[in-house]
C-alpha positions in Angstrom: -107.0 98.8 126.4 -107.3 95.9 124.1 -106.6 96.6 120.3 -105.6 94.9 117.6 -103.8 97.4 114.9 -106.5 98.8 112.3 -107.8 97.0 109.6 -108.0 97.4 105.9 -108.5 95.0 102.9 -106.9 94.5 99.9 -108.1 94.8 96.3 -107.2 91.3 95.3 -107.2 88.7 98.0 -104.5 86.0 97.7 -105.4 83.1 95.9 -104.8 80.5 98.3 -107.1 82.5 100.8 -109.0 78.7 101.5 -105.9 77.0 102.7 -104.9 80.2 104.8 -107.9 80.5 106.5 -107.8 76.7 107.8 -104.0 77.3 108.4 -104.7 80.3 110.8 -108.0 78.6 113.0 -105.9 75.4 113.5 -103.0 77.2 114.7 -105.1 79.2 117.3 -106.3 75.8 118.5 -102.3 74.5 118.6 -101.4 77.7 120.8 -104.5 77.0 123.2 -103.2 72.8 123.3 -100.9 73.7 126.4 -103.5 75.4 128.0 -106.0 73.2 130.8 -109.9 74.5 130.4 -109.4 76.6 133.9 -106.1 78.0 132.6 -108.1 79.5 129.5 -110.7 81.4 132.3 -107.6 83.5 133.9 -107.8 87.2 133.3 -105.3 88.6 135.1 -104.6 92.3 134.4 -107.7 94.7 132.7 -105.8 94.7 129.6 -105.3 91.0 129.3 -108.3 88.7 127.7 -109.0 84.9 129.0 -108.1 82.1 126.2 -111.2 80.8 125.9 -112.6 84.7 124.9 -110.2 85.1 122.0 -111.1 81.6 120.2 -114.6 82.8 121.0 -114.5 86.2 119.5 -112.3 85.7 116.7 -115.3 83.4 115.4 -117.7 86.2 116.4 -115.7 88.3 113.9 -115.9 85.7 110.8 -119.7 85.1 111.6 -120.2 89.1 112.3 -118.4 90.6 109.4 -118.7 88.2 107.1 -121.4 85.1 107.2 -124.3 87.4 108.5 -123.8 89.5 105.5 -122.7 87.5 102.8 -124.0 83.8 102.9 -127.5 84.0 102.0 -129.6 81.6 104.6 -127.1 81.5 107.7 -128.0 81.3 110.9 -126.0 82.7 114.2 -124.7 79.6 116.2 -126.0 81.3 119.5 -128.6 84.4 119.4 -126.7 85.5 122.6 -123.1 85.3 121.3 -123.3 88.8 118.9 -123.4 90.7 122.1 -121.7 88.9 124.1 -118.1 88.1 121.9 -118.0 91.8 120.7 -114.8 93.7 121.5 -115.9 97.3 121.1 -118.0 97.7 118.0 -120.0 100.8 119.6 -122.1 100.8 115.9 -123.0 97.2 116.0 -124.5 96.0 119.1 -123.7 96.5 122.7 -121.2 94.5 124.7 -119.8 93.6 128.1 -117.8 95.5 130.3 -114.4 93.8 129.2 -112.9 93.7 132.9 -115.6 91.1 133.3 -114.5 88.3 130.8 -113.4 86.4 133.2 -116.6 85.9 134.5 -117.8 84.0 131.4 -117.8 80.6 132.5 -120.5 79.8 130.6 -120.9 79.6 127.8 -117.6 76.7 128.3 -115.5 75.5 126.4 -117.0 72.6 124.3 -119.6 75.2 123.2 -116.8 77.4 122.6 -115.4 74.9 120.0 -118.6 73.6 118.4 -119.0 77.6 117.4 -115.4 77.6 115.7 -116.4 74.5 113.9 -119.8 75.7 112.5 -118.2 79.6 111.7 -115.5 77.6 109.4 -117.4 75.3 107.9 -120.1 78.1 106.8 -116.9 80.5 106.1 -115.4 77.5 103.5 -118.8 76.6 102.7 -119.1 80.4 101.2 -115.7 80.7 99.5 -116.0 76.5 97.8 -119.4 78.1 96.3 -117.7 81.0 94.9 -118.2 84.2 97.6 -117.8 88.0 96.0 -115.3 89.9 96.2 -116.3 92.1 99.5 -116.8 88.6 101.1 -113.4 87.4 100.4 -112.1 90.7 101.3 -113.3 90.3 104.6 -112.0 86.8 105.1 -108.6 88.0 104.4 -109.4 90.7 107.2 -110.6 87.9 109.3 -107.3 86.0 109.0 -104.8 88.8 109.7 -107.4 89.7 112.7 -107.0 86.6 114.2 -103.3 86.1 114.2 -103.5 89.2 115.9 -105.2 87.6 118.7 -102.6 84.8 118.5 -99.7 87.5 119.7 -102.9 88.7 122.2 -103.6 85.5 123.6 -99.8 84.6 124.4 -99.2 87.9 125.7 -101.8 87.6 128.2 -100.8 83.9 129.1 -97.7 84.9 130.3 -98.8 87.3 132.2 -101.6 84.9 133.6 -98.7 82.7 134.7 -96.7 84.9 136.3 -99.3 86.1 138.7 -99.7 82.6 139.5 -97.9 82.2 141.9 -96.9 78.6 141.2 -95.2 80.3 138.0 -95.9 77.3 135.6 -94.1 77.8 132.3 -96.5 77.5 129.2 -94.1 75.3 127.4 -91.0 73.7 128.8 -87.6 75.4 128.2 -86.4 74.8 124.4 -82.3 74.8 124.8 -80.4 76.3 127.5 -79.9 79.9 127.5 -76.3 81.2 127.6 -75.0 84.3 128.6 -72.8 85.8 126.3 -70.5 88.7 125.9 -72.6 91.8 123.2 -70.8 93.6 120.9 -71.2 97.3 121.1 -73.8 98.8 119.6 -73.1 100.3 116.3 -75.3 103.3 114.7 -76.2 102.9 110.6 -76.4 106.3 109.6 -79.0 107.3 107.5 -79.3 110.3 104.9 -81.7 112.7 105.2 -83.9 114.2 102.9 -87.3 113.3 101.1 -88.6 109.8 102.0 -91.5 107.8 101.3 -93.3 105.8 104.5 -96.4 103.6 104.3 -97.3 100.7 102.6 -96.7 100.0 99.1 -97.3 96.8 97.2 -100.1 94.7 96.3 -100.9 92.3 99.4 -102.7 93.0 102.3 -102.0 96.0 104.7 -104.5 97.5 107.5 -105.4 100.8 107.4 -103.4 102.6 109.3 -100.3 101.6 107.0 -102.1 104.2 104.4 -101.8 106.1 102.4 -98.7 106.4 101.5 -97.0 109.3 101.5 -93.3 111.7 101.4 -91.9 112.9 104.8 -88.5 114.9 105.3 -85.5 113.3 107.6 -82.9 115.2 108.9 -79.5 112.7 108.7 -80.1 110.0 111.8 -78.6 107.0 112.7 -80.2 103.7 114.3 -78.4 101.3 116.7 -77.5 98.1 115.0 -79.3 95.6 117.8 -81.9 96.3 120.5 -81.3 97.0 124.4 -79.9 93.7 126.2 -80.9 92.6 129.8 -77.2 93.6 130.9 -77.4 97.0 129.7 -80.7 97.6 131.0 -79.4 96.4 134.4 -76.8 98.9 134.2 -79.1 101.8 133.8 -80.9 100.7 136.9 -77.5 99.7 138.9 -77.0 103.8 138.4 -80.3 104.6 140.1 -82.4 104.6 136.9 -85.5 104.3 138.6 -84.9 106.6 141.5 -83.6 109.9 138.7 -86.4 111.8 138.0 -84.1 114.0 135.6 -84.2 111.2 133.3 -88.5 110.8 133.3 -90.9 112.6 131.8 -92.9 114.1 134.2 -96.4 111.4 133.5 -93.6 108.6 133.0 -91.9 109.5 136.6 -95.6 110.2 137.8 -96.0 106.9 136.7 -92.6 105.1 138.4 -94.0 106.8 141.8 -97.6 104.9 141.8 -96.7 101.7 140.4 -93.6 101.2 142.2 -91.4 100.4 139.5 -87.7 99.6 139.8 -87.2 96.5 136.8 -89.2 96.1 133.8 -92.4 93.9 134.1 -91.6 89.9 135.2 -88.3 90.9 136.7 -88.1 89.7 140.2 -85.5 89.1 142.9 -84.9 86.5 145.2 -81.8 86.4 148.0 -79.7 88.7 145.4 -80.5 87.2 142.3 -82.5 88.1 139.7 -84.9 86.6 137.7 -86.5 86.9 134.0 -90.0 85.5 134.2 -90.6 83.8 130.3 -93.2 81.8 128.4 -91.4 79.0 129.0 -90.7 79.4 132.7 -88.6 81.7 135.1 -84.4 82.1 133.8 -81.4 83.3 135.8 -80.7 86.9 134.6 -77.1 85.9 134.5 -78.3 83.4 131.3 -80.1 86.5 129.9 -77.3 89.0 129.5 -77.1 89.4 125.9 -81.2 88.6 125.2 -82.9 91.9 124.4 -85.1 93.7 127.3 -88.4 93.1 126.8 -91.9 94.0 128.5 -90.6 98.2 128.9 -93.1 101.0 128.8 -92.8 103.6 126.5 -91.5 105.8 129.5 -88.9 103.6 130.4 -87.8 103.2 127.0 -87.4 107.1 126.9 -85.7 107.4 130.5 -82.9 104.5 129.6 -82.2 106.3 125.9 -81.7 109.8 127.8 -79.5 108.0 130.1 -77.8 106.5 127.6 -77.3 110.0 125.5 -79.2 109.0 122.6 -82.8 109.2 122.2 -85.8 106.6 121.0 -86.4 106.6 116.9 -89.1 108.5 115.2 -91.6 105.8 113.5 -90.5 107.2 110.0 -86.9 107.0 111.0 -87.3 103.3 111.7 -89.5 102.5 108.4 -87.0 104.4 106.2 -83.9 102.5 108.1 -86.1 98.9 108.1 -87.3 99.2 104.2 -86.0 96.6 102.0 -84.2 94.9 104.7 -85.4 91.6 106.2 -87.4 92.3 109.0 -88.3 89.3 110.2 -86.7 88.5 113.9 -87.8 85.4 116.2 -91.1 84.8 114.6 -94.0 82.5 116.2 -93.8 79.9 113.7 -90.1 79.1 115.5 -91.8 78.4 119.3 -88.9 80.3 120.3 -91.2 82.4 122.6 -88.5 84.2 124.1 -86.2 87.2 122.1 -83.2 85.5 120.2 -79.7 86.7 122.1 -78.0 89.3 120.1 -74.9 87.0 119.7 -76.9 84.3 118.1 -78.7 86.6 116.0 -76.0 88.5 114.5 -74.3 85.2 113.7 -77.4 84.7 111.1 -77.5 86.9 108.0 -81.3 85.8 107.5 -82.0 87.8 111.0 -80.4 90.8 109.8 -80.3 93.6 112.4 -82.4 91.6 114.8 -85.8 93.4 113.4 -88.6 91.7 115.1 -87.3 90.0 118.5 -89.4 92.9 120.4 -91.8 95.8 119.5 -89.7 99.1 119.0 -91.2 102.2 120.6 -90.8 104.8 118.7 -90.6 108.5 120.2 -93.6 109.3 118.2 -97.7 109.8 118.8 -100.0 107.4 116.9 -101.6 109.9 114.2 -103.3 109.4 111.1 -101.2 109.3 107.9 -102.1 112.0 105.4 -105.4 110.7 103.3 -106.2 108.2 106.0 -109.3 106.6 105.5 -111.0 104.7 107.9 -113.2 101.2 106.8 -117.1 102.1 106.2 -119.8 100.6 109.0 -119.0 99.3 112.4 -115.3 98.2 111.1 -113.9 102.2 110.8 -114.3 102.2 114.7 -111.1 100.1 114.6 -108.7 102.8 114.3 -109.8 106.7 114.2 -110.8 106.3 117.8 -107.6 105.0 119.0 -105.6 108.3 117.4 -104.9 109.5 120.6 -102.9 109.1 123.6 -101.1 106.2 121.8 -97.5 105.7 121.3 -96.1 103.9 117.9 -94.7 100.5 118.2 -92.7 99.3 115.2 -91.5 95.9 113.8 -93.0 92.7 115.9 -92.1 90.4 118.8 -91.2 86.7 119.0 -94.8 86.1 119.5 -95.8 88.1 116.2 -97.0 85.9 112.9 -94.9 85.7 110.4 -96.8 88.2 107.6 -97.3 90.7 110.4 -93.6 92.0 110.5 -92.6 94.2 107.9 -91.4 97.6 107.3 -94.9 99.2 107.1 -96.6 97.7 110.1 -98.4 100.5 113.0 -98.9 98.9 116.3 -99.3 101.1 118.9 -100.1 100.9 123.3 -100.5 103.5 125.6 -97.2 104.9 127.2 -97.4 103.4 130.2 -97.9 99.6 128.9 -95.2 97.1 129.8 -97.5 93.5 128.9 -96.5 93.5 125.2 -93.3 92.3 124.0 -92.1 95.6 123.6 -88.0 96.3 123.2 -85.7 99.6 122.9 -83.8 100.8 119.7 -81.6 103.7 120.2 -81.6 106.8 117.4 -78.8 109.5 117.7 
């Protein structure tokens, strides 16, 4: 399934919404600068989207939402692409089969690009001649939807390149990784009682940060760090994958038909194993102290049984996360890999190692109470995803910067392992 988290604007857009905008588009175009034309036609699992769709479709969105609505005299760059660049908007036209994206070699690339260039220059064009409110509204959507697709579109380049099987790295290695010893992981306990959860302040949110609202904890404590590599490999060293005491029955269901025994770009080679990364394959042995990454939800759950602790429930983790920084490894670093948890700890700006990888959480993505989806083709977004979802909190090293924060939903199936997505424990 593809998804970016819900939507929802903001009653007062921030003011420097014109320089934000050209921030974003440009630094699409950056992340895609690695990338050769045929690179940007791989998709390479059914959840995955090629490059050259997302710079497509994140203009479709602008043009869609925005400039056919609001800018009086504006004319589609393509009569086809409406159809043809749509996600999933059931209400507003139809739309391909998504498995075959691949398949879009025309229109190509250059055409691709002219069509970003004339949706920003009507988009600027609109806000320099003063656009409404509801326009600008949307814009600010439009922004936060496409750094969504930024986190999409190197998610699904890594997994392009690892089932090349050349393995080329998308950018070379930063700075050697080093292997280092981890300090035991140490639980903050928490009081229980009432709490608040969901977003409060006056910038943007999506919807599915809202309303919010008061929940009752019982006392709980949350692990200081995330999972690392070497403790991972030490639930699998004691038969992890082969205990089906430890599973839920659809997770060990699961373990049995795809054959898992390491999370996703593990491999092994003549003993020794290997982390598969945005920039290229490292030795595990380098990646001892580096948080696990690319876990399901079910192995998540097996390795905290296993460890005698349990995964966090979403409001546990807001309530623990709230006025702390949660920022982690964030995109605009090019780290592209999570931060070992000896370097993090070392920095007190990357307090508790927030956002290196997307937490699952132990609990089902629901609507908050007074939930109210957007009006038109936009509410599909997120009602229709309530179900059979897990919640993901915090953010990844591949997450934009203004995405992480205490408040943020994402959410996957169980069962997904392509996302940067990490373990927390909970007692």
């Amino acid at each position: 399934m593809e998804h970016e988290a819900s939507k929802s604007a903001v009653a007062v857009p921030e003011p420097n919404l014109v320089e934000r905008f050209r921030e974003v588009r440009l630094r699409t175009l950056d992340l895609c600068a690695p990338l050769t034309p045929e690179d940007m036609m791989v998709q390479s699992c059914p959840e995955a989207s090629p490059a050259k769709w997302h710079l497509a479709h994140t203009a479709w969105f602008f043009e869609s939402f925005i400039l056919s609505q609001f800018a009086p005299g504006y004319r589609v760059f393509n009569p086809e692409f409406p159809w043809l660049f749509n996600s999933y908007y059931e209400g507003f036209s139809a739309f391909p089969d998504k498995k075959l994206r691949s398949s879009f070699s025309r229109p190509g690339l250059e055409e691709i690009l002219r069509y970003r260039e004339h949706v920003d220059e009507a988009i600027q064009r609109l806000m320099e001649c003063g656009a409404p409110q509801a326009a600008l509204e949307r814009i600010e959507l439009g922004v936060n939807h496409e750094e969504q697709h930024q986190e999409l579109l190197l998610t699904d380049i890594l997994h392009a390149f690892y089932t090349n099987p050349l393995q080329p790295a998308y950018l070379p290695e930063k700075e050697p990784v080093k292997g280092a010893e981890t300090s035991p992981i140490r639980f903050e306990h928490i009081e229980g009682g009432l709490h608040e959860i969901g977003f409060a302040g006056d910038g943007f949110c999506f919807d599915n940060e809202l309303e919010r609202h008061r929940i009752w904890l019982q006392p709980f404590g949350l692990a200081d760090r995330l999972v690392t590599c070497g403790e991972y490999l030490e639930f699998m060293n004691d038969g992890g994958y082969s205990r089906p005491e430890l599973w839920l029955s659809a997770g060990w269901a699961t373990v049995k038909a795809q054959g898992w025994s390491a999370p996703l770009y593990w491999s092994q080679e003549d003993g020794e194993r290997s982390v598969f990364t945005l920039r290229g394959a490292m030795p595990l042995s380098q990646m001892t102290d580096v948080p696990v990454s690319h876990v399901s939800f079910y192995e998540a759950d097996a390795y905290a049984r296993w460890a005698g602790h349990r995964l966090p429930a979403e409001a546990e983790w807001e309530v623990a996360a709230e006025g702390k920084p949660v920022e982690g490894n964030l995109l605009e670093s090019w780290n592209l890999t999570p931060i070992p948890t000896s370097e993090s700890s070392q920095n007190e700006n990357r307090a508790n190692h927030w956002g290196d990888c997307w937490v699952w959480t132990g609990s089902a993505y629901l609507p908050y109470p007074g939930f109210r989806p957007l009006e038109g083709a936009l509410g599909e977004y997120n009602g229709k995803f309530m179900s059979g979802q897990m919640v993901l909190r915090g953010g990844s090293c591949v997450t934009p910067r203004r995405h992480i924060r205490a408040s943020y939903r994402n959410f996957f199936a169980p069962e997904t392992r392509w996302q940067f997505s990490g373990i927390r424990l909970a007692t």
